[in-house]
N, C-alpha and C positions, 0 to 999 in steps of 0.2 A: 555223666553221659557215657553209655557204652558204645565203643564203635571196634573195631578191626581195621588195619590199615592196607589198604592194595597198593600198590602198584609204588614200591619204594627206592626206585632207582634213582639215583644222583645224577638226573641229570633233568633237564626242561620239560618233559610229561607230566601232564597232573595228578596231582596224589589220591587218591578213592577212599573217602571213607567213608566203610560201609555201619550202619547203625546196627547195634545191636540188642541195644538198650529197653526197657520194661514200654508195652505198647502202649502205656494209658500216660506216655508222658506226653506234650504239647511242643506247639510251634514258640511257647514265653522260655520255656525251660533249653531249646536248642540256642534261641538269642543271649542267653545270660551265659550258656556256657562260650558259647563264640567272644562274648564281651571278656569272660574271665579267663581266657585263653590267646588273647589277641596277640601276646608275642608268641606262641607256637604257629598259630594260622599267618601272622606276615613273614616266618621262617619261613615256613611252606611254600606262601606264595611268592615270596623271594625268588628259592630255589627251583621253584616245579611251574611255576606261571600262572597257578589254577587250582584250585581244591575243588573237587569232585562230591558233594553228601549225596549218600547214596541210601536210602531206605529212612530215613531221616523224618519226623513228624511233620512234612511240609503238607498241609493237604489243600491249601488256596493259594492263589499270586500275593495276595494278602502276606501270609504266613512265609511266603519266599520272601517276599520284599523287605521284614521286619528283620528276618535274620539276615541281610545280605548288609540292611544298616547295620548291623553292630560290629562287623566289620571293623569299620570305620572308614576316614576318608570319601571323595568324593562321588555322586549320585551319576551312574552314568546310563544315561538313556539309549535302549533302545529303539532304533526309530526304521522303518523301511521292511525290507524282505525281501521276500524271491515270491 
């Protein structure tokens, strides 16, 4: 997966990463790298609170929601609004 990193300060903001990667890749190929990465992304979210994919092959809730499982850890709903 190609991405570039924004916003790299040492401190609780979240990290940006922006995609840079070939367009004909998919929402299965962002899940597997999230999965084969997950001690960098709970580094991150460790330290920054939040990881930010930015330009990233998400193009349905679907596609948000599969990568967000791989993750790991707990499903957290959101519920209400403004």
């Amino acid at each position: 997966m190609q991405y570039t990193i924004g916003n790299i300060k040492e401190d609780d903001t979240p990290i940006i990463l922006n995609y840079t990667g070939d367009a004909t890749q998919d929402a299965s190929h962002v899940s597997s790298w999230v999965k084969s990465n997950q001690h960098q992304f709970t580094n991150w979210l460790t330290t920054h609170g939040a990881v930010l994919l930015r330009g990233f092959p998400l193009n349905t809730p679907s596609d948000f929601a599969n990568v967000v499982k791989s993750f790991g850890g707990d499903e957290i709903l959101y519920k209400g609004g403004i």
